[in-house]
Structures are given as C-alpha cells and as structure tokens.
SERO-4910 file (N, C-alpha, C, O; in steps of 0.05 Angstrom, whole numbers):
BEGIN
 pado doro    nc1    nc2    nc3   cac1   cac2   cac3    cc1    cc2    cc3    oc1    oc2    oc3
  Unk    A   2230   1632   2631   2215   1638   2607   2233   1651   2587   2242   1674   2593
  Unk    A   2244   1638   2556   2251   1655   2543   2230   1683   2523   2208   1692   2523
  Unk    A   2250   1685   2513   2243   1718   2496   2216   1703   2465   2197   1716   2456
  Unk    A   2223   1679   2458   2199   1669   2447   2176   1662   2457   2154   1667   2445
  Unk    A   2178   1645   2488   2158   1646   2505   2139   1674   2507   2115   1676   2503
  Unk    A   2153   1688   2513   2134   1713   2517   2126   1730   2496   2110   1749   2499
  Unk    A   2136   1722   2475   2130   1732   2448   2100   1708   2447   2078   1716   2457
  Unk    A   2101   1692   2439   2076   1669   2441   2049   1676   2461   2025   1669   2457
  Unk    A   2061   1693   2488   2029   1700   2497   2026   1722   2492   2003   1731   2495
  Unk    A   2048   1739   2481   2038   1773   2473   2004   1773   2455   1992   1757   2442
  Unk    A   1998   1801   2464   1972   1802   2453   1969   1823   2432   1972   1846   2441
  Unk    A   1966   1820   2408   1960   1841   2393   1950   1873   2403   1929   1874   2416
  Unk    A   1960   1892   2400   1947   1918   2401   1918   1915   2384   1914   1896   2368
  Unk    A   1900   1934   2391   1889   1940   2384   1894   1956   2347   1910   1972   2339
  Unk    A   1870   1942   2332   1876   1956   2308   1880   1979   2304   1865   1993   2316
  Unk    A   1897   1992   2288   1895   2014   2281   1865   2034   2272   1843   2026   2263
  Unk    A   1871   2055   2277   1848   2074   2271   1841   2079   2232   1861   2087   2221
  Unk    A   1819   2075   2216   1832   2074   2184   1806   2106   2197   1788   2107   2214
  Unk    A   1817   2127   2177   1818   2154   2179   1803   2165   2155   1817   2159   2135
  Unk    A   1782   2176   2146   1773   2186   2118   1803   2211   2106   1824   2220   2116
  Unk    A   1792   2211   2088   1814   2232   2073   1811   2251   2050   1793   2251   2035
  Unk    A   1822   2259   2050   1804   2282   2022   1834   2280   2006   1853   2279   2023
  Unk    A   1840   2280   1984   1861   2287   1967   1853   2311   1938   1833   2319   1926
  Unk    A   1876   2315   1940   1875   2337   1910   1896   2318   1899   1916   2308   1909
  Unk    A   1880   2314   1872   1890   2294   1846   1912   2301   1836   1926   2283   1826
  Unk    A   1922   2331   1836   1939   2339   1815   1968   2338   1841   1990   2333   1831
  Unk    A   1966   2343   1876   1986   2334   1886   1994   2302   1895   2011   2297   1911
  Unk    A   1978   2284   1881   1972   2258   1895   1981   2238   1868   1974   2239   1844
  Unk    A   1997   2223   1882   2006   2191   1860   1993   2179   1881   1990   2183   1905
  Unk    A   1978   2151   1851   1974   2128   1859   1996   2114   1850   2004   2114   1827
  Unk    A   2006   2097   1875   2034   2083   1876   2024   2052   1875   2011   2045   1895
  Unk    A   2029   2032   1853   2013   2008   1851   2047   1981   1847   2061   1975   1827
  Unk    A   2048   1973   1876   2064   1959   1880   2069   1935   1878   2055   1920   1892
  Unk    A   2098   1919   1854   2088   1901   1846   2062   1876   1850   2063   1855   1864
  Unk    A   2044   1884   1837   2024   1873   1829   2029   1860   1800   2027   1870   1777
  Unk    A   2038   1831   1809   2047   1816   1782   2030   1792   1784   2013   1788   1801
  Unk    A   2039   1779   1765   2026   1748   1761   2040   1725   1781   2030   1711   1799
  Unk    A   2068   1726   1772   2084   1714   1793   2075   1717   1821   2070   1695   1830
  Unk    A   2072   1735   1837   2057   1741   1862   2038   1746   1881   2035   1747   1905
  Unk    A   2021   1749   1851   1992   1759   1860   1972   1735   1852   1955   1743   1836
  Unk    A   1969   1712   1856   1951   1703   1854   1939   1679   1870   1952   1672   1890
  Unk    A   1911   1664   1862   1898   1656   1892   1908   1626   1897   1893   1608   1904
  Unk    A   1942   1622   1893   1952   1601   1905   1962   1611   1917   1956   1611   1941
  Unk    A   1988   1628   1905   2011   1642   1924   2005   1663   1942   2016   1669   1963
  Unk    A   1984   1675   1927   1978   1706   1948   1948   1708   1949   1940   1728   1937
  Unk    A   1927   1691   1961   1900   1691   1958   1887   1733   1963   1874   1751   1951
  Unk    A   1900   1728   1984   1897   1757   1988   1898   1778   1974   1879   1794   1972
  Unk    A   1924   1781   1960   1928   1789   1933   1901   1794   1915   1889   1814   1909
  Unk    A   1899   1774   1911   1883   1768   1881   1855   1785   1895   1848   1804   1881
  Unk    A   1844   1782   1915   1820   1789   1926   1832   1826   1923   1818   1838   1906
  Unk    A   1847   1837   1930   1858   1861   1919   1852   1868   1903   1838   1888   1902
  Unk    A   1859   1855   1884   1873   1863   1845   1838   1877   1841   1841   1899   1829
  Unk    A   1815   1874   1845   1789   1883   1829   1785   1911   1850   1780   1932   1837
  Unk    A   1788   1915   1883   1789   1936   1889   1809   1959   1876   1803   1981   1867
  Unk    A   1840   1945   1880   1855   1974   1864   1849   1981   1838   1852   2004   1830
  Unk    A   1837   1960   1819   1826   1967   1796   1802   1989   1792   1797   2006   1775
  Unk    A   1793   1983   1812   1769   2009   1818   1776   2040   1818   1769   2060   1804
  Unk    A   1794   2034   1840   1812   2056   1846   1834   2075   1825   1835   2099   1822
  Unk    A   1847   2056   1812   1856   2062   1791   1846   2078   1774   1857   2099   1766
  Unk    A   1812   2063   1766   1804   2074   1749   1795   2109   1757   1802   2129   1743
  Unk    A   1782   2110   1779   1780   2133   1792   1797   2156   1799   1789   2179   1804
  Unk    A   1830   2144   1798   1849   2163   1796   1854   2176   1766   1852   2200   1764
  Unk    A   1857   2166   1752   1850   2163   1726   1832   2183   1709   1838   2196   1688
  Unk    A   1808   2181   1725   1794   2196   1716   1799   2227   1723   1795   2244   1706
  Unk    A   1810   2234   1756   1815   2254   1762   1845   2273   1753   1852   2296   1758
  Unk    A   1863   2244   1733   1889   2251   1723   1905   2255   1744   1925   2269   1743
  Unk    A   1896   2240   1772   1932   2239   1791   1952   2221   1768   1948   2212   1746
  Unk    A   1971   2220   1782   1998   2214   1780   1990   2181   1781   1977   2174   1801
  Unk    A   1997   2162   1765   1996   2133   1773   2025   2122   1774   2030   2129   1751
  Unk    A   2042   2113   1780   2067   2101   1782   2058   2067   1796   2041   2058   1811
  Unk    A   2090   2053   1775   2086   2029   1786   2113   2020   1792   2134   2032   1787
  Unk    A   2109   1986   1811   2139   1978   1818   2139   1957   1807   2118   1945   1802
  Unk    A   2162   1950   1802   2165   1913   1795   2183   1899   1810   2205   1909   1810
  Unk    A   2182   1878   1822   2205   1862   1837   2231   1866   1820   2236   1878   1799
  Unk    A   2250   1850   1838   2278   1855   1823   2282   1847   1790   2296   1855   1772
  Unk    A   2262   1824   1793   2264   1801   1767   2243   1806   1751   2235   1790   1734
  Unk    A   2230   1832   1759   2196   1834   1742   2201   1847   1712   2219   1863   1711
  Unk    A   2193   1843   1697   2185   1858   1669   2157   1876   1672   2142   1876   1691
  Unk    A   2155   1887   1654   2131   1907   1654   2107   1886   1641   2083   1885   1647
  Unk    A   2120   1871   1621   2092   1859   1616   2080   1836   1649   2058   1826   1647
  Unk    A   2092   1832   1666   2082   1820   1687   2062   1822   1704   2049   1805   1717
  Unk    A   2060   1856   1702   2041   1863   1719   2009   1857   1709   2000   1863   1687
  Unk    A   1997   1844   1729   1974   1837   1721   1959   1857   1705   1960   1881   1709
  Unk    A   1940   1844   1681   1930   1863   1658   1898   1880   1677   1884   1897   1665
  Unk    A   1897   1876   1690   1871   1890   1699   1878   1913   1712   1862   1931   1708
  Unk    A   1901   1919   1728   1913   1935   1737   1946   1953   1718   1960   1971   1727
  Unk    A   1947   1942   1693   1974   1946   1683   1972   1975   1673   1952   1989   1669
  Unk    A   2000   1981   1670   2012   2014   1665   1997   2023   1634   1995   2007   1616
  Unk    A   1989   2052   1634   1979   2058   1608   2010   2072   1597   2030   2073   1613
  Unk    A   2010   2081   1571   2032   2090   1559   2039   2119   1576   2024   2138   1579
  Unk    A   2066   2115   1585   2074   2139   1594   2066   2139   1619   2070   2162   1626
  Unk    A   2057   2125   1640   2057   2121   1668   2079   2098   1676   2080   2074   1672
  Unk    A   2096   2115   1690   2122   2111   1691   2125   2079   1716   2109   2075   1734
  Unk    A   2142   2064   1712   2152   2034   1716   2173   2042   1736   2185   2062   1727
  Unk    A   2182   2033   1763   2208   2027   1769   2214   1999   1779   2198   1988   1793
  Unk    A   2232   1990   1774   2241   1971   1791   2262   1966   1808   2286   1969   1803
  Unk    A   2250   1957   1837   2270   1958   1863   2282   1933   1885   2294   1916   1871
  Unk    A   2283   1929   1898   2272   1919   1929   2245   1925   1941   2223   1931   1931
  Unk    A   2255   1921   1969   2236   1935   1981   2226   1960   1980   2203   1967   1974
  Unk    A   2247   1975   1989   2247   1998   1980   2235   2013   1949   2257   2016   1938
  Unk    A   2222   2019   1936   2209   2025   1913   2229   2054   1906   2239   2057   1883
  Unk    A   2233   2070   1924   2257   2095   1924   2282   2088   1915   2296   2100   1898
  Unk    A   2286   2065   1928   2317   2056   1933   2329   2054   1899   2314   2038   1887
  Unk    A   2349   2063   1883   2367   2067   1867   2348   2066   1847   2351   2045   1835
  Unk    A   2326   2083   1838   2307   2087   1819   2301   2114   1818   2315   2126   1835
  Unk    A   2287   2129   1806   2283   2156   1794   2254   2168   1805   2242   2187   1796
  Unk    A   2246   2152   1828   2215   2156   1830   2210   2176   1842   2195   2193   1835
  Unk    A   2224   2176   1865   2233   2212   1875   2231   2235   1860   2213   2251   1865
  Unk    A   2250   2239   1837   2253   2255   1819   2223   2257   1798   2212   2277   1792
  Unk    A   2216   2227   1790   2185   2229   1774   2172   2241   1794   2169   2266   1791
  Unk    A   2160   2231   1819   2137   2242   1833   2142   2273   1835   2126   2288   1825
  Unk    A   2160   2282   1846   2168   2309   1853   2171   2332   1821   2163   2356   1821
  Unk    A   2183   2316   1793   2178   2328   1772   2142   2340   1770   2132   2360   1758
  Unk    A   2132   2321   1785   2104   2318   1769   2091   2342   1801   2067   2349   1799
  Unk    A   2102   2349   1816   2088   2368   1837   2079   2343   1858   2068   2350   1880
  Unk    A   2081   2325   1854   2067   2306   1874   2085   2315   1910   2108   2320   1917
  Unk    A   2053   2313   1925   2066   2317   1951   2057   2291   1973   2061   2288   1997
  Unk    A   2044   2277   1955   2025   2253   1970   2019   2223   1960   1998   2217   1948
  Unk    A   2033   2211   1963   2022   2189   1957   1998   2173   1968   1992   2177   1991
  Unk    A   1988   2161   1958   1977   2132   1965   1985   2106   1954   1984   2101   1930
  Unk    A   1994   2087   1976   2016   2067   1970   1987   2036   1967   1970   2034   1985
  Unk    A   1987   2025   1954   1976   1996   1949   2002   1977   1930   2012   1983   1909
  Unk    A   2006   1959   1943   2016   1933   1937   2016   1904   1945   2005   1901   1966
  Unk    A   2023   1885   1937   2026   1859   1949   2062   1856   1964   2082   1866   1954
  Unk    A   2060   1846   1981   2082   1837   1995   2081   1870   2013   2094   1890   2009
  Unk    A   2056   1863   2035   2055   1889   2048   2078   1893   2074   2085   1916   2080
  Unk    A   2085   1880   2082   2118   1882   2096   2134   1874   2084   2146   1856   2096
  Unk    A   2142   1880   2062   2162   1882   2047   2155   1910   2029   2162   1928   2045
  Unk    A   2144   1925   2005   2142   1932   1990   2124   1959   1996   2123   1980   1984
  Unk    A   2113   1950   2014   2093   1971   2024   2104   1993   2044   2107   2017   2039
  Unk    A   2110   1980   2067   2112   1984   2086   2146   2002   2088   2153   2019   2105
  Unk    A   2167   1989   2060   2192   1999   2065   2181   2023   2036   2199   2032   2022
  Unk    A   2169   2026   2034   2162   2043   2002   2154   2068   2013   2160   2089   2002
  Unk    A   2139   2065   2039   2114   2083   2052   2141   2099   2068   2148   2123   2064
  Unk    A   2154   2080   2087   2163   2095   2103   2191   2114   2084   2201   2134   2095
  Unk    A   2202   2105   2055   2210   2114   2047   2200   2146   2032   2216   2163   2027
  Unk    A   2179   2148   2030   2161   2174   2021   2162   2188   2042   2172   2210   2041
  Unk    A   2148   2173   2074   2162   2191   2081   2184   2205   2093   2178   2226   2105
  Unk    A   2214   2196   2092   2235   2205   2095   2244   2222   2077   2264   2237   2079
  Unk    A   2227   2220   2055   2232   2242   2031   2210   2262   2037   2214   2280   2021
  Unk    A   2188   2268   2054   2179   2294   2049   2159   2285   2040   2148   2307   2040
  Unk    A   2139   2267   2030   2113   2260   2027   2099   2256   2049   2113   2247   2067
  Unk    A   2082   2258   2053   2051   2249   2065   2043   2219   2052   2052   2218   2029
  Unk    A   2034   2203   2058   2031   2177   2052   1999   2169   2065   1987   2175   2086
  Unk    A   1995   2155   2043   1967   2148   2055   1963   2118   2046   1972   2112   2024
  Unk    A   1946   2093   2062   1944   2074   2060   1925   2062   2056   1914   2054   2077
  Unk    A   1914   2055   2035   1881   2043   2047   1886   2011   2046   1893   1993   2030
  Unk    A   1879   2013   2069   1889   1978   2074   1875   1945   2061   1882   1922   2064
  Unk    A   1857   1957   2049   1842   1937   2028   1859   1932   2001   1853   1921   1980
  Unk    A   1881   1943   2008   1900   1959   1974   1922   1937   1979   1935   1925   1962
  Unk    A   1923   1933   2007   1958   1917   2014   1951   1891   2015   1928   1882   2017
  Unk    A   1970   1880   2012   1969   1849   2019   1990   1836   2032   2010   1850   2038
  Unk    A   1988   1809   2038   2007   1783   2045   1992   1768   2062   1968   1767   2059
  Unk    A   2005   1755   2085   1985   1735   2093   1973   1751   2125   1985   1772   2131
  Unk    A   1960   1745   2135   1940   1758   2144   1958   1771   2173   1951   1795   2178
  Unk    A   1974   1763   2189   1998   1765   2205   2010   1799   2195   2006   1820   2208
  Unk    A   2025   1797   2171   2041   1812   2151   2024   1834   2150   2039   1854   2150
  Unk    A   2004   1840   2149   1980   1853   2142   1978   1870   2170   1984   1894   2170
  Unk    A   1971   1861   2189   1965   1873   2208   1994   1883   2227   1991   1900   2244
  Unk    A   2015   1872   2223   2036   1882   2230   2045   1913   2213   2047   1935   2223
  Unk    A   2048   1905   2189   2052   1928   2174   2037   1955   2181   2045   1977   2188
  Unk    A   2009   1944   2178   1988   1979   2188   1993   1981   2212   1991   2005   2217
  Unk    A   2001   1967   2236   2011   1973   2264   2037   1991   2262   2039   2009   2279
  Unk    A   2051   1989   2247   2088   1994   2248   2084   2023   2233   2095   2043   2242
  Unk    A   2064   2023   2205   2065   2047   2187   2061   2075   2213   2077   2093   2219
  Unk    A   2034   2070   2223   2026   2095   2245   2044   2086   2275   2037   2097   2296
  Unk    A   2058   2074   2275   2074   2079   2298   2103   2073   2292   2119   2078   2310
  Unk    A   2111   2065   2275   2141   2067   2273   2157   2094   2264   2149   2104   2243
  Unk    A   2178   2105   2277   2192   2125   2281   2192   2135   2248   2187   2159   2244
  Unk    A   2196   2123   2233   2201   2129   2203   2182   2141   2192   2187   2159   2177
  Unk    A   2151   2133   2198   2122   2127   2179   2108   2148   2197   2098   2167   2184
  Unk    A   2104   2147   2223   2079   2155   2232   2078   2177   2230   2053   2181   2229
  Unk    A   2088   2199   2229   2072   2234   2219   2072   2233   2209   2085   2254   2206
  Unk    A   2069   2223   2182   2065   2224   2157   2052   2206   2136   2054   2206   2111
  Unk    A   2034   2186   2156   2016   2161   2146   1990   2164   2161   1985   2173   2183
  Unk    A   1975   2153   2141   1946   2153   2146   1930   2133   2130   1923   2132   2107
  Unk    A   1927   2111   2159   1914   2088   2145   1879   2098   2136   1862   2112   2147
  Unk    A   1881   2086   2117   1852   2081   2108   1835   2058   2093   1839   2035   2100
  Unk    A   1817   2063   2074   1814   2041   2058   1795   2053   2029   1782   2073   2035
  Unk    A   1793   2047   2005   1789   2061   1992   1761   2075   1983   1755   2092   1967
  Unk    A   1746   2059   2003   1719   2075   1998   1716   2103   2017   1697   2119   2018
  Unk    A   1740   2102   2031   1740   2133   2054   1759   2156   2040   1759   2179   2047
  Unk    A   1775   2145   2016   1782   2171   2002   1762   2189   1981   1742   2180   1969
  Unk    A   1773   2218   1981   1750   2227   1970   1764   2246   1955   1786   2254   1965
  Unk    A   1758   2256   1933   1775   2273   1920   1758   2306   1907   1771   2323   1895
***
C-alpha cells in the first residue's frame, strides 16, 4: 500500500469546535481578505459569493461599533476590485500581499498603531489567505478569531484550514473558530 493509498481511506477528524466570543471594538480589526471580483464569484468561487452578504453584515456591525476594518488585495489586485458591497471606506487602510497578508506590508505596524490586539480574519482563498494571514497574527502577538461562514474556497480547503488553524503549531493558542452570529461585542 502506498502513502496515497492510505491517504484515500483516511477519515476526516471530527469538526472543529466553533466557540461564542465576546470582543471589545476598540482592541479588535476586522481583517476582510481579498474579497474581489476576479475571485469571488458564483462561477469561480460559488462559495465566495454566498459569503460576500454575511461579511457585509458584519462589516456593517463593526462599523457601527468603530473597530478597526483593514483589507487585502491579491498580488495583481487594485483597490477598486474589491467587491462594492463589501469595499474600503476612506481611510480604512488596503494592503497588498501573498498569502501571507503580514508578509512585506505595514499591517503589523497599522493594526498595532491603532492598539489592536485581536483580529478577526474573513476571506476567500481560505488555505491560502486565511489560514497563512491567521497564523501570521498569531506569530506576531494577536489573538485571532475565525468565524467560519466568513472563509471560503472549495468545500475540502474549508474544512482543512479550520482543522490546521486550532491545531497547527503556528495558530492554535491563539485561534478561535467561530461564526458570526456567536460574536458579540
């Protein structure tokens, strides 16, 4: 039997646990990961698109309480890309990365200017963008929180990522899956 063989009868773990949460607005960014046109929509990313009206909710609700909103853009993204239902108001700050959303950008320095000690991470391309964004917060000293109605890709990608966030060496003291009707502010 090879090493794909036994990969093929492996059995999924059990889902992760999604956790209620309480946040304070004034230490907490909402982190809204490229969410563009190019990627988010119900050919290329069905999933996605089913997203885009929950984080909009959310959005609006951070918003209201004045957290921190930050966004990412793929390598090749412009700011006008990001879908208009979800897009940046004046002065909520843009980076563009990799995977990594940290990686050779200023977002460290914005979130931490601004007192932030916590994120909450939503994007599309959730093992890619999510998942290296999250565990990047927390190698910097954030708390990270996930609500998994927020992430996307194809349904595989999805459930790997929230497996890896609370158990991979990088992510798990410092992640907490959820979903956005269990945060509470």
């Amino acid at each position: 039997m090879t090493i794909i063989d036994e990969w093929a009868e492996a059995k999924a773990p059990p889902a992760p646990e999604l956790k209620t949460v309480t946040v304070d607005p004034g230490e907490t960014a909402f982190l809204i990961l490229d969410i563009q046109y190019q990627n988010c929509d119900a050919q290329k990313r069905p999933r996605c698109e089913v997203s885009v009206a929950k984080i909009k909710d959310f959005l609006d609700r951070a918003r209201e309480k004045k957290m921190t909103v930050a966004y990412s853009l793929t390598t090749k993204g412009e700011a006008d890309d990001i879908r208009e239902e979800v897009a940046p108001l004046p002065g909520e700050p843009v980076v563009r990365s990799s995977a990594d959303k940290f990686y050779n950008t200023d977002l460290e320095k914005i979130l931490k200017d601004r007192g932030v000690k916590c994120v909450i991470v939503v994007g599309t391309s959730a093992h890619g963008a999510v998942l290296h964004t999250v565990t990047g917060a927390a190698q910097r000293g954030f708390q990270a929180i996930v609500p998994v109605d927020g992430m996307s890709a194809d349904l595989y990608a999805e459930q790997y990522t929230a497996w890896h966030l609370v158990n991979g060496p990088g992510s798990r003291k410092q992640t907490t899956l959820t979903q956005f009707s269990m945060i509470q502010f």
